[in-house]
C-alpha positions, 0 to 999 in steps of 0.5 A, a space after each residue: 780410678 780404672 773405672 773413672 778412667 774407663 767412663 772418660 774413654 767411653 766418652 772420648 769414643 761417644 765423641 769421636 764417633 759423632 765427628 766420624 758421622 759429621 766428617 762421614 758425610 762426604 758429599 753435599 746433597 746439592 749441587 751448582 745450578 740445582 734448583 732448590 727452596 731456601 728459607 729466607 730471613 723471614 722464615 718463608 720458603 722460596 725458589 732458588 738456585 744454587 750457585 756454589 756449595 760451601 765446604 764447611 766440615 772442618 768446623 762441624 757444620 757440614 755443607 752450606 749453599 751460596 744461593 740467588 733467589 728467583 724473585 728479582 725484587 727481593 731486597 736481598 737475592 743472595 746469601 750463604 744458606 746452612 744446609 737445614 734451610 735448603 729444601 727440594 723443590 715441591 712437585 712430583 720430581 723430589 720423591 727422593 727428597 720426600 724418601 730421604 725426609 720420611 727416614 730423618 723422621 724415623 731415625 729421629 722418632 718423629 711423625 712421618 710426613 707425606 704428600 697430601 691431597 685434598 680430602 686427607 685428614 692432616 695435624 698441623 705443626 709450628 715447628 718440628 715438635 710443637 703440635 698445633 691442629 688437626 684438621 682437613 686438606 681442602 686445596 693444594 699448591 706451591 708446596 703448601 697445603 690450606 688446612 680448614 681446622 675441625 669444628 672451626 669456621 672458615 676464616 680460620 683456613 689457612 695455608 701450611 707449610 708442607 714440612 708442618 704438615 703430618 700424617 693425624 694422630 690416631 687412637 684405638 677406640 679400646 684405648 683407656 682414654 676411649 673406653 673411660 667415657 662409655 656410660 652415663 654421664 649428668 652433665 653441667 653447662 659452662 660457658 665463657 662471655 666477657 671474661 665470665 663464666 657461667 655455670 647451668 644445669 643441662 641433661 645429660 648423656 650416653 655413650 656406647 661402646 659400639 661406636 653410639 651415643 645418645 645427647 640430651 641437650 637440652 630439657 622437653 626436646 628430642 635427644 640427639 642421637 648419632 655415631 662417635 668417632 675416636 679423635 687422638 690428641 695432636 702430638 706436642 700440643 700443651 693447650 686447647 682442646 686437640 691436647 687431649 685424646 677423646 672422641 667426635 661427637 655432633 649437636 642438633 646443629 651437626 656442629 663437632 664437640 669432643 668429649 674426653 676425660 677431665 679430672 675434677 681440681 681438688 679432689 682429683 676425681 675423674 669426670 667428663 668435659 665436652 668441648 665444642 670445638 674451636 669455641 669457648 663452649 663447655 660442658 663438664 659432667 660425673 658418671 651416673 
């Protein structure tokens, strides 16, 4: 009985302390006149301006916002915006906004984000947990990045919202799943047309510890030969080929295939697959 007792005011103290937090908060992190982004009912950021802050703590919810859009063809200017979906304008003068995001992210476990350039290597989110590429920023603006996707042509560029754009996943080339695909590996081809799959014999390939690999492609040519780079699967992805944690490698052509390890079904031995990226081109292979 004194022990139920006891874990009912373990609880009862859990409890309290998360409404001291919420109640904690003392002061709203925007103020009348600020001019902010709000997201609006199609789940796109826009400029705002915060006209009047809504108290609403005696309900566990915090601070909301009355705010007015900028644009004055929005078929609806003014709404009640719960705090989460208010944001700090983008540009150099919401550093502190930035700092303040970088420490939910820590406090929350998450993948830091940042201010991004052209040039940086970047992995794309559909929400706060779900990954969805990595690729490279190629232009700037409006608090968005345009993100061209690895492998990928350029149709498949697109602009990104800067709160799902992060800091790329990375992976130490003495890792297991790095280190697993060093050696010599026979290889068959598998590829995917008009909902078919069709299976040949292809040569095979050598994959070096220090950073080589030697790709025979195809039979009577010359083999490729170039350096590898390690490419970490993207946090929160569940499908397609940036799920997986593996390396970079180039064709003939200079077009980007990934290499990582895959477990033959049935009989759970652990073979090769070679990916080209953002294609249905496969290749599968044993070690030799």
């Amino acid at each position: 009985m004194k022990q139920k007792f006891l874990s009912v005011l373990f609880a009862a103290a859990i409890l309290l302390a998360g409404v001291l937090k919420i109640y904690a908060q003392d002061e709203p992190k925007w103020k009348a006149g600020d001019k902010i982004e709000v997201r609006n009912m199609s789940y796109v950021w826009v400029p705002a301006t915060v006209l009047e802050v809504i108290d609403w703590r005696e309900s566990g919810r915090g601070f909301g916002y009355r705010i007015q859009t900028d644009d004055v063809n929005a078929p609806n200017r003014y709404w009640t915006a719960p705090a989460n979906t208010v944001r700090a304008l983008p540009g150099k003068n919401n550093k502190q906004a930035q700092d303040e995001n970088k420490n939910n992210d820590k406090e929350a476990g998450k993948n830091e984000g940042g201010d991004f350039k052209v040039g940086d290597q970047v992995d794309t989110y559909y929400d706060a947990t779900r990954g969805h590429n990595r690729g490279t920023v190629i232009a700037v603006g409006n608090g968005r990045y345009k993100v061209h996707y690895t492998g990928c042509k350029a149709t498949f560029d697109e602009w990104v919202d800067r709160d799902l754009v992060k800091n790329p996943n990375t992976i130490s080339a003495n890792a297991p799943g790095i280190t697993f695909l060093f050696g010599k590996w026979s290889l068959t081809e598998v590829a995917i047309g008009n909902g078919n799959v069709f299976w040949g014999r292809s040569p095979g390939i050598q994959i070096n510890a220090d950073g080589t690999y030697t790709w025979y492609e195809d039979f009577g040519k010359q083999p490729v030969k170039g350096r590898w780079v390690t490419d970490a699967k993207v946090p929160g992805l569940d499908m397609g080929t940036p799920k997986f944690d593996g390396i970079i490698i180039k064709d003939a052509q200079g077009e980007e295939w990934k290499a990582f390890k895959w477990v033959v079904k049935n009989n759970n031995k652990p073979g090769i697959e070679i990916d080209k990226m953002c294609s249905n081109s496969s290749k599968v292979g044993s070690r030799l």
